[in-house]
C-alpha positions as CSV (number, residue, x, y, z in Angstrom):
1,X,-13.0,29.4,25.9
2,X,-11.1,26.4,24.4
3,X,-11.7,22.2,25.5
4,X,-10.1,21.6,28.5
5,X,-6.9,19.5,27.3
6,X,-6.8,15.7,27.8
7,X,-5.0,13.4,30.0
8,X,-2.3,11.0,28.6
9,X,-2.1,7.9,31.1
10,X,0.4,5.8,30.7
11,X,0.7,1.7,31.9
12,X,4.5,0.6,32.8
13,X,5.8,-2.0,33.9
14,X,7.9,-5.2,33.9
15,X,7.5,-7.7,30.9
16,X,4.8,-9.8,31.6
17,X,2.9,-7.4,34.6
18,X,-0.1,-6.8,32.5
19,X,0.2,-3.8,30.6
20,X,-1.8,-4.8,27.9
21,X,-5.1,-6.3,29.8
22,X,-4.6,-3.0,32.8
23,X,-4.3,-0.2,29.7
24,X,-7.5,-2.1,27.8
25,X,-9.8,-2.4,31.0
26,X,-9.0,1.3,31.8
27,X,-9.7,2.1,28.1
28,X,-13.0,-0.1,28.1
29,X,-14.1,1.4,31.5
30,X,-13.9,5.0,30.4
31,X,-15.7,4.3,27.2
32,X,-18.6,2.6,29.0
33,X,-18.9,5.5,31.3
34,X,-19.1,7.7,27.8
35,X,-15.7,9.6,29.1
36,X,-14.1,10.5,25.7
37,X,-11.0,7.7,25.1
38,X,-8.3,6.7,22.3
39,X,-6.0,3.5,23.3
40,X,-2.2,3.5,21.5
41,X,0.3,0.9,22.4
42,X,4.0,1.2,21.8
43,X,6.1,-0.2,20.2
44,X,3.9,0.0,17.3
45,X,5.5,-3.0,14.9
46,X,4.0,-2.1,11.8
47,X,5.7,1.1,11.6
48,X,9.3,2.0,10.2
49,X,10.7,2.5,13.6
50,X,8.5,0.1,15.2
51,X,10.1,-3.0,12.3
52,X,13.2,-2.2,13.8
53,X,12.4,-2.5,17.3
54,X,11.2,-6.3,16.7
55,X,14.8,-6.6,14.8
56,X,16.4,-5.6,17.5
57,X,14.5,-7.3,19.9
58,X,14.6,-10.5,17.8
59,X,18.3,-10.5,18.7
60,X,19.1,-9.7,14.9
61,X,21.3,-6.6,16.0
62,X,22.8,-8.9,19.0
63,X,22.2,-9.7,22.8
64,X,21.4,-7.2,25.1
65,X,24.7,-6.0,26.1
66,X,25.7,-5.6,22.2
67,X,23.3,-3.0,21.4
68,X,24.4,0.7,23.0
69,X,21.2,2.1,24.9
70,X,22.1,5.0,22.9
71,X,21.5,3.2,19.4
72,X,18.5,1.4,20.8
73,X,16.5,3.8,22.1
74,X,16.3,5.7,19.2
75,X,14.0,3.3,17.4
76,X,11.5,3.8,20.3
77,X,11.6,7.0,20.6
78,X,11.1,7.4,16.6
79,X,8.3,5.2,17.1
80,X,6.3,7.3,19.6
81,X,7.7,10.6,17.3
82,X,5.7,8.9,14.6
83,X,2.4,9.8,16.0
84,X,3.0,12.0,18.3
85,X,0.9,14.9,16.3
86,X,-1.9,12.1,16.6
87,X,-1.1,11.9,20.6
88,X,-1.8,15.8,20.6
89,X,-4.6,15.9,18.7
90,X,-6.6,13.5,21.0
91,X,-5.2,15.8,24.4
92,X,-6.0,19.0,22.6
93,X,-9.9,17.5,21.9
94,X,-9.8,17.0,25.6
95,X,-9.8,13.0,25.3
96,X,-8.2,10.3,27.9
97,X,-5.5,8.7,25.9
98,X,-4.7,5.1,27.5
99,X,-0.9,4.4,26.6
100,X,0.6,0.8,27.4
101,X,4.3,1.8,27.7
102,X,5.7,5.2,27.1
103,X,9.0,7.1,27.8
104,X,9.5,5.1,31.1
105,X,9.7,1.9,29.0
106,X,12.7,3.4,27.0
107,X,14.7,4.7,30.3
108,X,14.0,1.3,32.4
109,X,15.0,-0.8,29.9
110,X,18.0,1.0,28.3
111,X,19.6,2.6,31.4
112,X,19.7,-1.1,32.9
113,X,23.1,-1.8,30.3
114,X,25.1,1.4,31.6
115,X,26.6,0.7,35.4
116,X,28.1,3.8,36.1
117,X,25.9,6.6,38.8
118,X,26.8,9.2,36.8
119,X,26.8,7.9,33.1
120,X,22.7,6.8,34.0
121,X,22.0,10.4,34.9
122,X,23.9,11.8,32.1
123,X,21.9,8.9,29.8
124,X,18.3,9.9,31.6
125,X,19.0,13.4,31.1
126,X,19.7,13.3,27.6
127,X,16.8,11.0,26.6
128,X,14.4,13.0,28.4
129,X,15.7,15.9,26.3
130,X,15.7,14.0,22.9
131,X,11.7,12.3,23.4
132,X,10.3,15.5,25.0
133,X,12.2,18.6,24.0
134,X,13.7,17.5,20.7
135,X,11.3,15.2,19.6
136,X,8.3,17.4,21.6
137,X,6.3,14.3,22.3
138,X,3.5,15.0,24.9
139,X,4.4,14.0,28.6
140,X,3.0,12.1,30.4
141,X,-0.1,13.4,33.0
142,X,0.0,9.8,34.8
143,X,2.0,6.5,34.9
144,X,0.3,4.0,36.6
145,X,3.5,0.9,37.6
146,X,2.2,-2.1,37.9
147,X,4.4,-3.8,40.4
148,X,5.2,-7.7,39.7
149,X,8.1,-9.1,40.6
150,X,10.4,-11.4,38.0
151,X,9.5,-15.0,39.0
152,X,5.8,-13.7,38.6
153,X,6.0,-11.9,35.3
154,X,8.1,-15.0,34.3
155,X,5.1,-17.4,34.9
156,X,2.9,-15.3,32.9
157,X,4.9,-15.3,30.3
158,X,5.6,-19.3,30.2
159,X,4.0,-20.1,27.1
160,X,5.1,-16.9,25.1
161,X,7.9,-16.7,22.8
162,X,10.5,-14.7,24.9
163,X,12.8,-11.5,23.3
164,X,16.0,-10.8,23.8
165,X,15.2,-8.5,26.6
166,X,12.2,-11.5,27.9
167,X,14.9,-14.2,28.5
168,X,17.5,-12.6,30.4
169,X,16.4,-13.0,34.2
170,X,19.2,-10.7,36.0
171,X,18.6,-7.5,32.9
172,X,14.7,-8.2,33.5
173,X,15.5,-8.2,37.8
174,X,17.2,-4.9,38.0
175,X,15.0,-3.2,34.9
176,X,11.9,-3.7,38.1
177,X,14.5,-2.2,40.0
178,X,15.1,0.9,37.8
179,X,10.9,1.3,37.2
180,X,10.4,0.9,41.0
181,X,13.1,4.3,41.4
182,X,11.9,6.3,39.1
183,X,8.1,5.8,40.9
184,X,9.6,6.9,44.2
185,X,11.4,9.6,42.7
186,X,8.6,11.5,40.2
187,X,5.0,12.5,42.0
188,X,2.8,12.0,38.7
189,X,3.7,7.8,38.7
190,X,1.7,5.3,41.3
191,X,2.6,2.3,42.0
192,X,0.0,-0.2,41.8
193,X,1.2,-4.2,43.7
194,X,-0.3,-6.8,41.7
195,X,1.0,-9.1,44.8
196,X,-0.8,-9.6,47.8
197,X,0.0,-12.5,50.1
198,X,2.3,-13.7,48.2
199,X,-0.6,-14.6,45.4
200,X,-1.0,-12.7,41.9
201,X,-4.3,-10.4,42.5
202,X,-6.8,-11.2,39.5
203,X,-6.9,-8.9,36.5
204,X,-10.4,-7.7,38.1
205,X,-9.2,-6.4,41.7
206,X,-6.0,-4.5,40.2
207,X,-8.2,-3.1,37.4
208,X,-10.5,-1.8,40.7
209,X,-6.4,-0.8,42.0
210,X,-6.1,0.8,39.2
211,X,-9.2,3.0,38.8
212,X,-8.5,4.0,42.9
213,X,-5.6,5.4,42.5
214,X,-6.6,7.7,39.4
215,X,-9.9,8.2,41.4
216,X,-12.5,7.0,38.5
């Protein structure tokens, strides 16, 4: 009988929500309770398609309006295509992989430029084809949203350099917007609210939020 397959759990979010400290507590957490882990963030800059992401997001290709979703999302998606047989490996050993941004990332933040109903579905639709059918990237067993809102994710990142994507307030407003629909509408994402009370939680209670709602 073969190893059960792994999990691949995924951390989305807004810019600035905590991604990065969430996806490494998880990963440190499982790895102290000896439960077989890998960590992988995206977009991975040292890679081809990673380079070009920090072009693009360096404004060298344009603002955000310039750059077709179409064009841009393809130097994501090549980015996770790029170790993808690396992502299946670790599943197929039966490991937890701990992903900060994945697929979701790509949709939120590309599907924001296109106003149209119809012409986001027809965009979803085909980029879910191209990462997961074309591509064959592994999907997702769990995204965990980590729910800040703007002004918050904006104080947090106060003293970073901002992107392209960082320093537009209204594309940044409605990309929470987009990750907050796609969580009501697709059973394997939870939301987790970093807010309570009007007061940012500490990275320690929504890492506690966090192993809850995957029920470690």
């Amino acid at each position: 009988m073969g190893k059960k397959r792994g999990r691949l759990i995924v951390f989305e979010g807004a810019d600035g929500s905590g991604k990065t400290t969430q996806a490494k507590l998880l990963f440190k957490h499982l790895k102290k309770q000896k439960i077989p882990a890998e960590y992988i963030s995206f977009p991975i800059y040292e890679s081809t398609w990673g380079k070009l992401v920090r072009r693009y997001l360096d404004g060298e290709f344009g603002d955000v309006g310039d750059v077709s979703p179409y064009l841009a999302c393809v130097f994501y998606a090549g980015d996770r295509l790029s170790v993808s047989k690396k992502l299946f490996k670790w599943l197929k050993a039966g490991k937890i992989v701990v992903c900060n941004r994945y697929t979701g990332s790509n949709i939120a933040h590309q599907i924001v430029k296109i106003k149209n109903k119809k012409s986001k579905i027809k965009f979803m639709e085909w980029l879910e084809d191209f990462e997961y059918n074309q591509n064959k990237i592994p999907r997702e067993d769990k995204v965990i949203l980590l729910s800040v809102s703007v002004s918050f994710s904006q104080k947090l990142m106060k003293s970073k350099k901002k992107d392209i994507h960082e320093r537009n307030k209204n594309y940044l407003a409605d990309v929470v917007q987009i990750y907050e629909e796609l969580e009501r509408k697709r059973a394997y994402w939870k939301k987790v609210e970093c807010v309570e009370n009007g007061k940012l939680l500490s990275r320690e209670k929504i890492h506690e939020k966090v192993l809850r709602s995957l029920s470690l």
